[in-house]
C-alpha positions in Angstrom: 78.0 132.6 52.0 76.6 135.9 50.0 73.5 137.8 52.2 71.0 136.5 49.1 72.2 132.7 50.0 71.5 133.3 53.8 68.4 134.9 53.4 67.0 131.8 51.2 68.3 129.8 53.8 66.3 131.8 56.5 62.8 131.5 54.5 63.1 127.8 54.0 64.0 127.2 57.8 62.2 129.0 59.9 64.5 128.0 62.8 67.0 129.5 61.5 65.5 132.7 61.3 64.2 132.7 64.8 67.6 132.6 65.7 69.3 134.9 63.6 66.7 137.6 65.2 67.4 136.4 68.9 71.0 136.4 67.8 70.4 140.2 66.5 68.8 140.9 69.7 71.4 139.8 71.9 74.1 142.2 69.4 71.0 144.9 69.9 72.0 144.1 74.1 75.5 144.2 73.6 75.4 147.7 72.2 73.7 149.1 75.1 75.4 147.3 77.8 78.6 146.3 76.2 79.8 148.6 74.0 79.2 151.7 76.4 82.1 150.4 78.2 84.4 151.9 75.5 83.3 155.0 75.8 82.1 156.0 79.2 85.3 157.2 80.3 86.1 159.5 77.8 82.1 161.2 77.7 82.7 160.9 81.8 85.2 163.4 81.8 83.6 165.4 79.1 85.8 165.0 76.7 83.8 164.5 74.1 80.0 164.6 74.2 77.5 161.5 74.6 76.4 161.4 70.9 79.5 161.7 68.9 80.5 159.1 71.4 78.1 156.8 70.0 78.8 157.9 66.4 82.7 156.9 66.8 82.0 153.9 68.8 79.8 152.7 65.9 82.5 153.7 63.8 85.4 152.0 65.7 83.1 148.9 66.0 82.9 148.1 62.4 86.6 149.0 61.9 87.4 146.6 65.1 85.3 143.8 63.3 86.0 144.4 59.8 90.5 145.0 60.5 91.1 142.3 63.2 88.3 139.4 61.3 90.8 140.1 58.3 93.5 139.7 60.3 93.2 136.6 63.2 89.6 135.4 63.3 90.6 133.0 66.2 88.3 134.7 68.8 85.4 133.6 66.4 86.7 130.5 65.7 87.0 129.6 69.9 83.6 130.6 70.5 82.0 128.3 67.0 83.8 125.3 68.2 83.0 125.9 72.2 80.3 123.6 72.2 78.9 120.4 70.3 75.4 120.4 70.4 75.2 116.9 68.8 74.4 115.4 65.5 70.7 116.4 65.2 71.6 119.5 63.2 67.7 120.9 63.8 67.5 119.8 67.5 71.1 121.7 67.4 69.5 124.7 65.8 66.5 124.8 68.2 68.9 124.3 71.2 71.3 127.4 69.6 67.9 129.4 70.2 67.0 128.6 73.7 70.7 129.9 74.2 70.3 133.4 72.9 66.9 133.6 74.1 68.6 133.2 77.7 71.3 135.8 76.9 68.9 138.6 76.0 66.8 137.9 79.2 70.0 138.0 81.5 71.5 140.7 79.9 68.0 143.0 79.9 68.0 142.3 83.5 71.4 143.2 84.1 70.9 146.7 82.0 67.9 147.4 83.8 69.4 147.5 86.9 72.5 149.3 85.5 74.8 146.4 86.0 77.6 146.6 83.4 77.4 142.7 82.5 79.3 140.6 80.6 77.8 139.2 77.3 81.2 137.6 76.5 80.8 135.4 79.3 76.8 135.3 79.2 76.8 134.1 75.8 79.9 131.4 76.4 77.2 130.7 79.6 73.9 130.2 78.0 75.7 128.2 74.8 77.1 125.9 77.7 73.6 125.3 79.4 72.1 124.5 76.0 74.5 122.2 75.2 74.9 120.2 78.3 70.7 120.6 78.1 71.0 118.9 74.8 73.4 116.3 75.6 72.0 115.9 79.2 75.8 115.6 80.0 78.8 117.7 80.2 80.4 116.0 77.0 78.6 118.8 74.7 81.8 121.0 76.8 84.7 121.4 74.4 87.1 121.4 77.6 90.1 122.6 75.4 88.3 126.0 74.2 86.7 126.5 77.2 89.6 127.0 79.3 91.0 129.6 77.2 87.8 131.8 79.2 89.3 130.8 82.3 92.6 132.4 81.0 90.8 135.4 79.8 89.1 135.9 83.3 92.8 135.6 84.8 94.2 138.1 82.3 91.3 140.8 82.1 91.3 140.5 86.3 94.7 141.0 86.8 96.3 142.4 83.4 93.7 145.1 83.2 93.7 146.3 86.8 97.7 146.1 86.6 97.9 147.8 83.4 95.8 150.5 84.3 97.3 151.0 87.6 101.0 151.4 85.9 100.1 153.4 83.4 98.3 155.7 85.7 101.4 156.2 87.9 103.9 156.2 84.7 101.4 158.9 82.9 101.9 161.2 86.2 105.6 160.7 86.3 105.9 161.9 83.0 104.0 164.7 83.2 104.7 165.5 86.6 106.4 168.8 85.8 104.2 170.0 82.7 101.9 173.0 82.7 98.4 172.1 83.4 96.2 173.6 81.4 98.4 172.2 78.6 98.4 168.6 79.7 94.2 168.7 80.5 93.7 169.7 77.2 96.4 167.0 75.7 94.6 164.3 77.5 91.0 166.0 76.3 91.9 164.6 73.3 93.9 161.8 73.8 90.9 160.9 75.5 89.0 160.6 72.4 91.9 158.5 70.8 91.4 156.1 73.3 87.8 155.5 73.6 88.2 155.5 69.8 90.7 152.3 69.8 88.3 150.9 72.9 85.5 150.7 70.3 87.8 149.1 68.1 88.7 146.2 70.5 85.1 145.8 71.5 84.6 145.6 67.8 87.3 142.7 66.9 86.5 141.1 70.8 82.6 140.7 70.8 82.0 141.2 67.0 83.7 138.0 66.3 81.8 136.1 69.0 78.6 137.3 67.9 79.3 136.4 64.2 80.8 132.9 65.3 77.0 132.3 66.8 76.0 133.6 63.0 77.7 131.0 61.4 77.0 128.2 63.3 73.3 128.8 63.1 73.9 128.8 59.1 76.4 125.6 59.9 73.5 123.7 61.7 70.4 124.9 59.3 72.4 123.4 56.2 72.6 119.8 58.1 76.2 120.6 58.4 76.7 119.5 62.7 80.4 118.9 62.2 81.4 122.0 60.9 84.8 123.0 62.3 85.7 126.4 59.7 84.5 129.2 58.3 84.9 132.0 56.5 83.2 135.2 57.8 81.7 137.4 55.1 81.9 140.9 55.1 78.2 141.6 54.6 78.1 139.7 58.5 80.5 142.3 59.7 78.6 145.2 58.6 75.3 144.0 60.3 76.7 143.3 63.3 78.6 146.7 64.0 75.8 148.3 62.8 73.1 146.8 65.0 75.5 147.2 68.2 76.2 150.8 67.3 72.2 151.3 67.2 72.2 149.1 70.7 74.5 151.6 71.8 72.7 155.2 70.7 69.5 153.2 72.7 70.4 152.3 76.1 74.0 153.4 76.5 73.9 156.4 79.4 73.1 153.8 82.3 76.1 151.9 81.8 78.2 155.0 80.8 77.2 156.4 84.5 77.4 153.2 86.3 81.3 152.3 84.9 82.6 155.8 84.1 80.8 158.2 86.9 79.7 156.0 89.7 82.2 153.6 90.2 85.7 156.1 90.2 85.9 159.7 89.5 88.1 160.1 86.8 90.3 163.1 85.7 90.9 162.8 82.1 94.5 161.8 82.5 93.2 158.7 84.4 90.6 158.4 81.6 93.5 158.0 79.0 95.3 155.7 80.8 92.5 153.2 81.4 91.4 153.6 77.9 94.8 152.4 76.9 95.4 149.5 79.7 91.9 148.2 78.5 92.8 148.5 74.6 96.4 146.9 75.0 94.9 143.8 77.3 91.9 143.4 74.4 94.2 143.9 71.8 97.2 140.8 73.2 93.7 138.4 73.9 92.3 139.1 70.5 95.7 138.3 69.0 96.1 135.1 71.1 92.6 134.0 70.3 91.0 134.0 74.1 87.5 135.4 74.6 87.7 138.2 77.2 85.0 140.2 78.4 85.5 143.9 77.3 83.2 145.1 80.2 85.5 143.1 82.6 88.5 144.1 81.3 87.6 148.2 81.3 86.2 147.8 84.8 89.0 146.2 86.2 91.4 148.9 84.2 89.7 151.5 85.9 89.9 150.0 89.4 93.4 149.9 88.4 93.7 153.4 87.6 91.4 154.8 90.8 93.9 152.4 93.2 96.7 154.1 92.0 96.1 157.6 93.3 94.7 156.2 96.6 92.2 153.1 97.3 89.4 155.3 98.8 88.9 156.6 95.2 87.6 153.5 94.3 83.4 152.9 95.2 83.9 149.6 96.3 80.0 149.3 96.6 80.1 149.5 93.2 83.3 146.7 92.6 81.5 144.5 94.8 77.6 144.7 92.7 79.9 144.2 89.7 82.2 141.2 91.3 78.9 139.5 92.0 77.4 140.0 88.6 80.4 138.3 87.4 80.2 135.6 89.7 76.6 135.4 89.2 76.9 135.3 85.2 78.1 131.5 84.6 75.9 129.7 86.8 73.1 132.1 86.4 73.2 132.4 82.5 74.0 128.6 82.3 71.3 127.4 84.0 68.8 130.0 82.4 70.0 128.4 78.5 70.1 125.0 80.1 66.2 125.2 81.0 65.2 127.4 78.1 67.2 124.7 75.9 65.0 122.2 77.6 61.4 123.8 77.2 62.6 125.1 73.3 62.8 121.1 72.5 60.2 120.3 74.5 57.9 122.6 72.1 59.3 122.3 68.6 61.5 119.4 68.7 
């Protein structure tokens, strides 16, 4: 589908453009409480300042989406066939609205408070309300795809604190005998390399979600409720890194602070080595097709990193506000695009 084709398609269902701005809004979100993630640590430890940060994140972002989309668009391709909204293609479409309308509320309430949320899991939340709102059953629940965010929960949780703790005590083994004003200015820049390949993951992680929601809004506006594949155009890939990179330059610094200041004091050796955890655990989901949360999966690298010097490092104040978000995100979210599903059909069905 060429941008002229999806515009057309916009004017002539205004549905469908309501939803493509919600679904803008929520990638607007994601920049600001999202994509942060991938570069607190490194502008944390001052290795690189705030807005060249933000420059190379937006950067990274497109490359992320633009590479790995080329690549293995199975990410995407999870999230478009999560749900099944039914086979009233406009009662679909008003339904896929009520869902992102949910996701921006949660997620501004989240960023407001400087909660690091997930919209992975907010978005596969509020698409899960709407459908089961729509169905007024759970058979809307694509059972298969869905637990492949159960195993992405299990392998952010435990293969990003893991990772990160590893790599932290293998990183000081290494370098144990090293002068240190050599190694602090080796990890000041390999620093920057590894928020720059966090960006990149966040990129082909949530990029492909978001476009997935694209395309099935497209999907459901032409009639077409049965839809199982796509192809994702690269004018879609250049929207949506560039409106997460401006999400980003907006409302980033409360998030940076909350994940990369508050939460462990980092030394930029620890920085490096939860850049990398994060990146290697984002980069074996994207290849295997399971949606992981990138804020989940940095978080829990860093708690990985901060436990392995000593377990006081680590605020656990902080761990348990973000635990609870988590916790709170699936039934919260779900139920929030299950009753805004419900009062969207209730007005314009």
């Amino acid at each position: 589908m060429s941008l002229i084709d999806f515009v057309q398609q916009m004017l002539q269902n205004p549905m469908l453009l309501v939803s493509t701005l919600l679904t803008l809004g929520v990638i607007l979100v994601n920049g600001w409480t999202d994509a942060p993630n991938a570069i607190a640590t490194c502008v944390s430890t001052r290795a690189i300042g705030v807005r060249k940060a933000i420059v190379m994140a937006a950067i990274f972002n497109f490359l992320g989406v633009f590479v790995m989309t080329s690549i293995n668009a199975s990410v995407a391709m999870t999230i478009y066939n999560m749900v099944d909204f039914g086979g009233d293609a406009q009662a679909s479409l008003i339904a896929l609205c009520a869902a992102m309308a949910a996701i921006v509320l949660w997620a501004t309430a989240a960023w407001y408070f400087g909660i690091p949320t997930s919209e992975s899991h907010a978005l596969i939340a509020g698409l899960s309300g709407a459908a089961v709102a729509i169905q007024n059953n759970f058979s809307g629940i694509n059972g298969s795809e869905w637990v492949k965010v159960l195993y992405g929960l299990l392998l952010s949780t435990l293969l990003g604190f893991g990772l990160g703790f590893v790599t932290s005590k293998l990183t000081v083994l290494l370098f144990r005998n090293q002068n240190r004003m050599k190694c602090e200015r080796f990890f000041g820049g390999a620093q920057v390399a590894g928020g720059a390949a966090m960006a990149f993951m966040h990129g082909a992680q949530d990029g492909q979600k978001f476009m997935a929601v694209f395309l099935l809004g497209a999907a459901l506006s032409g009639g077409h409720s049965e839809m199982t594949d796509f192809v994702v155009p690269i004018w879609l890939m250049i929207l949506c890194s560039v409106v997460m990179g401006l999400g980003t330059s907006i409302g980033g610094y409360r998030i940076i602070k909350s994940v990369g200041m508050d939460m462990v004091k980092l030394k930029p050796y620890q920085g490096f080595a939860a850049d990398l955890s994060a990146a290697l655990c984002l980069l074996l989901s994207s290849l295997t097709g399971i949606p992981v949360s990138t804020t989940h999966t940095k978080t829990t690298a860093i708690m990985g990193v901060g436990a392995a010097k000593r377990l006081r490092n680590v605020n656990w104040a902080v761990v348990k506000d973000l635990i609870l978000t988590w916790i709170c995100t699936f039934p919260g979210c779900g139920l929030l695009g299950f009753l805004m599903a419900k009062l969207f059909l209730l007005l314009f069905a």
